[in-house]
N, C-alpha and C positions, 0 to 999 in steps of 0.2 A: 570591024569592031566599033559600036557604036562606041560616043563619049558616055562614062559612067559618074554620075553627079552622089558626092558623100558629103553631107552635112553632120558637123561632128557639133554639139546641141551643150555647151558647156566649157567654160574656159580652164582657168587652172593650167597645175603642170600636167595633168593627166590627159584636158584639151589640147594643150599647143603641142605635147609630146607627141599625140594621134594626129595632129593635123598635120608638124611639119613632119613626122615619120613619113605618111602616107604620101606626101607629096613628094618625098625625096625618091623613096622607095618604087613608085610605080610609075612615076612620070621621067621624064627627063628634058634640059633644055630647048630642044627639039620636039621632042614627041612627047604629049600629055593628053592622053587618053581617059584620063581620071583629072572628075573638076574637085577640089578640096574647097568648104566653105567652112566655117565658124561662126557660129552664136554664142555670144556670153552674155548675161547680166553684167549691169551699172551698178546694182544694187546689191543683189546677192553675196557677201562676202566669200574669199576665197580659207579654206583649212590651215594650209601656210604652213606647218609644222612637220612635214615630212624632209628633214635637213640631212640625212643619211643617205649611200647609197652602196649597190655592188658592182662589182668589173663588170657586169655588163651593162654599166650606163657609157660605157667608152665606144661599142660599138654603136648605139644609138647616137652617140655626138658626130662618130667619126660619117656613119650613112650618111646622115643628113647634109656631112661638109660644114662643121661649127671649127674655127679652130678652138685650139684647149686652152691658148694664154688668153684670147677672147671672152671663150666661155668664163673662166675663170675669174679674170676681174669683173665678169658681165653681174655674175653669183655670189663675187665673196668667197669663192671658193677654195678650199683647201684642200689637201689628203688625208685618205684614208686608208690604212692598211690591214686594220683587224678592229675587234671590237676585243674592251678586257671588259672581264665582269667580275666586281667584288662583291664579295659577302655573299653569295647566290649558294656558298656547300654549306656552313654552319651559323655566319652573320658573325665570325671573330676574326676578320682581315683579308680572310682569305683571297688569291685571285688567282685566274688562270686567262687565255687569251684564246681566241679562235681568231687565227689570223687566215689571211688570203691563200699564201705560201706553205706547200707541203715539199720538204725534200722528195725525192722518188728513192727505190729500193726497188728489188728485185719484185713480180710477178706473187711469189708467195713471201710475203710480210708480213715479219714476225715479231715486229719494233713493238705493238699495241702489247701483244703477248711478254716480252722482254720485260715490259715498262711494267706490268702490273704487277710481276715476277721478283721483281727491282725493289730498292728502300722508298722507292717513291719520293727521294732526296731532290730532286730537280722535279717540275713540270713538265707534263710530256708534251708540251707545245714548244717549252724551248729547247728540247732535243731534237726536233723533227724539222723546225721550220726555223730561219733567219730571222722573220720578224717582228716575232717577239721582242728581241736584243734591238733590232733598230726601235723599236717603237719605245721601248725604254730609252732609247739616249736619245728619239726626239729627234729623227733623222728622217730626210725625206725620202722617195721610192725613186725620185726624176734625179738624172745629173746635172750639173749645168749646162746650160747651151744645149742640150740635147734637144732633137726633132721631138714634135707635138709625139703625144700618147708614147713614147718609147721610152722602156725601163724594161732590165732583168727580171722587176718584181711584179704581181698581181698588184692594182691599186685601184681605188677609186676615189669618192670625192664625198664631203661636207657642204652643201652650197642651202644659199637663202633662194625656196623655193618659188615663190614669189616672185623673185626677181630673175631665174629660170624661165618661171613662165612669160614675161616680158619680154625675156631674151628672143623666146622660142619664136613668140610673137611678131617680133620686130623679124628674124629671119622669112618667115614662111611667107608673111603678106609682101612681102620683097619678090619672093618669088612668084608670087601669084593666087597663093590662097585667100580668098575673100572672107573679111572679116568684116560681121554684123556684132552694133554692141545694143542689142534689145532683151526684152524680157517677152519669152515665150509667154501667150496668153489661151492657145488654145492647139490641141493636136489632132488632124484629121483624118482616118481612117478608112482603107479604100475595102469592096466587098470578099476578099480574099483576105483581110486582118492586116496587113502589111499597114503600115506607116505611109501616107501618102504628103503631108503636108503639115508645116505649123505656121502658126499664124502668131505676131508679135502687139505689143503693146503702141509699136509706132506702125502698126499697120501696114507691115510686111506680111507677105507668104511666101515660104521657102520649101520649094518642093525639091527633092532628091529618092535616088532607086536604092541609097543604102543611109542609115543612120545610125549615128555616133553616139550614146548615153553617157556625157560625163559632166552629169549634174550631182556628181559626189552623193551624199546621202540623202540627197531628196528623188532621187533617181525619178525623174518624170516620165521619162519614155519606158524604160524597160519595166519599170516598177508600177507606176500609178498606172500608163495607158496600156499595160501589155500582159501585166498581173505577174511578171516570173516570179516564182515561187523561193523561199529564201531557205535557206538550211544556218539555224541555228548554231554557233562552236560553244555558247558559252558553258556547255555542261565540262567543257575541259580547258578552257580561258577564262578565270575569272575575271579579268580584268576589262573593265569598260569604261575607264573615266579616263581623263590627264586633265593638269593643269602646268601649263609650260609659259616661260619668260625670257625674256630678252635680257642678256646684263653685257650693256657694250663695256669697250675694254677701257673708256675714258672712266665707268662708273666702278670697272674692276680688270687688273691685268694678272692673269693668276700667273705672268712668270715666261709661259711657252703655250704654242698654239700645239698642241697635242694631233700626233698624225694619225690617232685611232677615236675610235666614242666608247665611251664609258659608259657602262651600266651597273649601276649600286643598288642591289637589295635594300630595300627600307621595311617599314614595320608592315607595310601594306601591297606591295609591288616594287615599283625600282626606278630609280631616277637616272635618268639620262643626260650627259652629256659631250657637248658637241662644239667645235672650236672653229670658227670661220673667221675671216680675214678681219671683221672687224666689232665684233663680237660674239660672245657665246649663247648657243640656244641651249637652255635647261630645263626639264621637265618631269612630271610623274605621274607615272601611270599606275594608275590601282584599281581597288574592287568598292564598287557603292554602297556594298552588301558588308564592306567592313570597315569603311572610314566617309564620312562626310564631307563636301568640298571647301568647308572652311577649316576643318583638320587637316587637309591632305594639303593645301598651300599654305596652310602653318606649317607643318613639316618640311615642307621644301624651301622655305625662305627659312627657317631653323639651318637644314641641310647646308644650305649655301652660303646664308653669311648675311649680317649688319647689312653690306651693302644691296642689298634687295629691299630696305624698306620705304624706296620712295619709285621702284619697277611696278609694273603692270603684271599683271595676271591673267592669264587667257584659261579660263576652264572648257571643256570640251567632253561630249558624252558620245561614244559610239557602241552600234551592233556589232559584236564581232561572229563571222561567217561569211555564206558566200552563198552566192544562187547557181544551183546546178544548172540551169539555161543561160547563158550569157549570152548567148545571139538567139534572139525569138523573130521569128519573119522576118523582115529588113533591117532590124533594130539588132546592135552590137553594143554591150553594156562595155565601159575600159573605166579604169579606179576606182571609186568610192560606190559609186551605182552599181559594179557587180560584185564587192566582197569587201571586207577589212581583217587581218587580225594584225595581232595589234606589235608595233613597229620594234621589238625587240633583236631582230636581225638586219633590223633595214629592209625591208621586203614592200615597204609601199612604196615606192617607185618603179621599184624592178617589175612587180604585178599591171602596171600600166606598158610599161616598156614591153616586157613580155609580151603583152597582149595584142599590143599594136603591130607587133614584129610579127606574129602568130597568122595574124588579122590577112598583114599582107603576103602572108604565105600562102591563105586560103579564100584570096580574094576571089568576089564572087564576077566574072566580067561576062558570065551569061544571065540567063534567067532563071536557072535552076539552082539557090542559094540550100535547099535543107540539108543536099550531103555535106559540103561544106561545113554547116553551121552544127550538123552534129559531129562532127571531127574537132572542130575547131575548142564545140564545150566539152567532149572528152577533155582537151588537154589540158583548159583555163580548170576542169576541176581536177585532175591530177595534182596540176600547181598547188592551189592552195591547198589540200591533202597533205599533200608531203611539207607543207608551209608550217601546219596546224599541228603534224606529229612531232616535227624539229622545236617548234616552238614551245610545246607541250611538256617535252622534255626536260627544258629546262627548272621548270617546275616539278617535277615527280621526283628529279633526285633530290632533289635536297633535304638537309637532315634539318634545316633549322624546324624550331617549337617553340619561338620566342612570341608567336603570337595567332590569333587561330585561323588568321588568313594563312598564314606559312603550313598549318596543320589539316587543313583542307585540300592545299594541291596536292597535298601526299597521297589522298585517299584513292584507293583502288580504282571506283565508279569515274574519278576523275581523267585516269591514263586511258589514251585511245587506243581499241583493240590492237589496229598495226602496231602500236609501242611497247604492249606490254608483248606480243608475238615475236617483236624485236631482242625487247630484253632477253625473255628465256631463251633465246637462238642464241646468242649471244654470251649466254654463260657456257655454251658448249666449245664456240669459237667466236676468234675475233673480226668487230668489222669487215667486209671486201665490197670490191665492184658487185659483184656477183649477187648478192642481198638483196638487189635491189634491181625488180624487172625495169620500172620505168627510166628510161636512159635518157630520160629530157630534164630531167630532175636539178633545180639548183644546190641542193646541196646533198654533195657526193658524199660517200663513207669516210672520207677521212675528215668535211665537218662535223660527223659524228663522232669520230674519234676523238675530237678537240672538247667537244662537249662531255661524253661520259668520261674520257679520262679525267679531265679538270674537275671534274664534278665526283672525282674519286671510285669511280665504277668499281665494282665488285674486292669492294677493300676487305672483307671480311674472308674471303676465297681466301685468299696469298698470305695470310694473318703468321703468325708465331717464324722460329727459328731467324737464323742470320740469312738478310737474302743478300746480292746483289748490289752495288753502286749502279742508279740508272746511269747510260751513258750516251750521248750524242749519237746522230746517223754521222757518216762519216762523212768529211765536208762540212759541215753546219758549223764548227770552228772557224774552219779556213775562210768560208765566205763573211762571216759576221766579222773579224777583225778584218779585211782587206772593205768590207762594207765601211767599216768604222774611219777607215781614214779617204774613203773616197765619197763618200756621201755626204751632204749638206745636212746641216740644220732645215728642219723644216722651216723655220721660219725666215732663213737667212737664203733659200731657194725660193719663196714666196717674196722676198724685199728686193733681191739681184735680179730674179727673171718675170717679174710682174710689175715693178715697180710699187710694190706697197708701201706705205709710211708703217711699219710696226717699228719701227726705234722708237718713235717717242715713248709710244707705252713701255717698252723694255727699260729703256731710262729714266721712265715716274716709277718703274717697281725697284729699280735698283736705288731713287733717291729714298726710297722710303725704308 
């Protein structure tokens, strides 16, 4: 087997993800059959703002051989265990949680049915799962002392991506991958279409049999040199804009480092936040079509408080969608270069990860790459498919009409057909496995369940007469009090097993 040369065209976390993936993954100490390179821009800034992730960024840490207390101070990194979303059914407090953790129950499960059946008195996320109750008292998922990535619970992380990407950095070229910091100046093309060469600003040429697109939104390789074609989401994502800030904990300590992210309904979209080791990333995401970018971060320094007015402001506009070719001839597009929507579940990392993992599943180590690369975009567009319906979602239920962006997701033409063929199945019967053919899918029916229930699914159905006290699965008691007295403060497991300074801020918010 000859050696196979892959230059991945692009840094970022979505670069160094693909490069030290690939090099962990295909190579080994010994034997490395595959050469891994990287080109980045000096110039080019990096997006930065993808601070969210899901349990499967733990398997990417663990392939690679990153430890986690490592990664973790490398990123500022914290826990994550669900995400809560307020104001998203009516914009009067409401909240519910889509956590990690689902109790289990028998085969045929009847809990969705129960709960709708029920007073609807409790949340059906906190009868079903633990971590909602942790995430409320601000408790972490790890014990102490415990070995890297081990916990009872699903978890994942909050980290400054940026400083990921550095990390990834600093490992891979340790290992061997070759790292160029130039600006592509020209891309050359061999008589079959295939990618054969680029050529840099410092007057390099770097030739390779397979290449890596992760120049984010400028996508050069797959896009400008290779034309893949794009598939539009915004007729059912309105949202294209953010404007996100930094407010470290010296300029604000809200108290507690929160083990989940938050997403707030606002008049326009919904602001996000995010709790890392040593300060908070805050953000919002809306539609251009219904708010301007100097209303939209007047709202969000309104939102968050006095102390944002002497913070920075990062505005950002993106496409949301995804190209149905993501591997064209030699050329494999991974984050921004082959899709976005937009980061409401945490899904733009996972979509690089994903991808890379995918990548090396269907690596190509002969010369015959098209079966491969038509497998490989089946799956990358299944992904964001089912990314785009979940996301979608949470949009169409909601009842608010306090402004006419909220009255626009509602509308029919906006729900995508799988969603609305979702819904009517589903007033017959509740969520299962079974719903749902594609079995590679991140999020399975009972993140669905977390969604419509919280989102108050078919309240009108179960309406009149005395129903029912919802009640817990059983178990979900006994774990959450024995959780309660053996589990840490998230922030007091980030100060004992990382060594972070967060007292001091604890003790300016208690002097005040």
């Amino acid at each position: 087997m000859s050696l196979k040369r892959v230059l991945v065209v692009g840094g970022g976390s979505a670069g160094w993800i693909t490069a030290a993936y690939m090099d962990a993954a295909l190579n080994s100490k010994d034997h490395k059959p595959v050469e891994v390179s990287l080109i980045e821009s000096e110039i080019v800034g990096r997006i930065g703002v993808g601070e969210a992730t899901v349990p499967t960024i733990r398997h990417v840490l663990q392939t690679i051989g990153i430890s986690e207390s490592d990664f973790m101070k490398a990123t500022d990194a914290t826990f994550k265990q669900s995400i809560r979303f307020d104001n998203w059914l009516d914009g009067r407090g409401e909240t519910y949680y889509h956590p990690f953790e689902r109790r289990q129950t028998a085969r045929i499960d009847r809990t969705g049915v129960n709960w709708m059946a029920s007073d609807r008195s409790r949340p059906f996320a906190e009868l079903v799962s633990t971590q909602p109750h942790f995430c409320e008292a601000g408790l972490s998922p790890r014990m102490p002392k415990s070995p890297d990535y081990a916990s009872p619970l699903p978890y994942a992380y909050h980290m400054d991506a940026e400083k990921f990407a550095d990390h990834l950095c600093d490992i891979a070229k340790a290992r061997g991958v070759k790292h160029y910091v130039d600006d592509v100046t020209d891309i050359k093309r061999a008589e079959n279409g295939n990618i054969e060469s680029v050529s840099t600003k410092g007057g390099l040429t770097l030739e390779a049999d397979l290449f890596v697109d992760c120049t984010g939104f400028a996508s050069i390789l797959i896009g400008k040199t290779l034309g893949a074609e794009f598939d539009d989401f915004s007729q059912h994502l309105l949202c294209d804009s953010a404007v996100a800030m930094r407010v470290p904990y010296e300029t604000y300590y809200p108290g507690q480092i929160k083990p989940y992210t938050t997403s707030t309904a606002v008049s326009n979209g919904w602001i996000w936040d995010i709790g890392l080791m040593n300060r908070r990333g805050t953000g919002y995401v809306y539609s251009s079509a219904f708010l301007d970018k100097d209303k939209a971060e007047a709202e969000l320094r309104a939102f968050e408080g006095d102390h944002t007015k002497d913070l920075d402001a990062r505005h950002l506009r993106f496409r949301v969608g995804r190209r149905p070719q993501q591997w064209v001839k030699n050329c494999v597009s991974i984050g921004l270069s082959s899709g976005f929507i937009e980061p409401l579940e945490s899904t733009g990392i996972y979509l690089s990860e994903y991808a890379v993992v995918t990548l090396c599943e269907h690596f190509p180590y002969g010369s015959d790459m098209q079966p491969l690369a038509d497998r490989f975009n089946q799956i990358m567009t299944g992904r964001y498919d089912e990314i785009l319906d979940f996301i979608n979602m949470h949009y169409c239920m909601t009842r608010r009409t306090d402004t006419e962006f909220w009255r626009e997701v509602q509308k029919d033409e906006r729900i995508t057909d799988n969603l609305k063929a979702k819904f009517e199945f589903w007033k017959l019967k509740p969520p299962s496995h079974s719903d749902f053919e594609d079995q590679l899918r991140l999020f399975s029916h009972q993140s669905y369940e977390y969604i419509l229930y919280g989102m108050d699914f078919q309240r009108d159905r179960f309406g009149g007469g005395q129903r029912p006290v919802a009640k817990h699965l059983p178990g979900v008691t006994r774990i959450v009090e024995a959780g309660k007295t053996r589990l840490p403060r998230h922030e007091d497991w980030l100060e004992h097993e990382l060594g972070t300074k967060l007292g001091r801020y604890r003790t300016a918010e208690l002097a005040e």
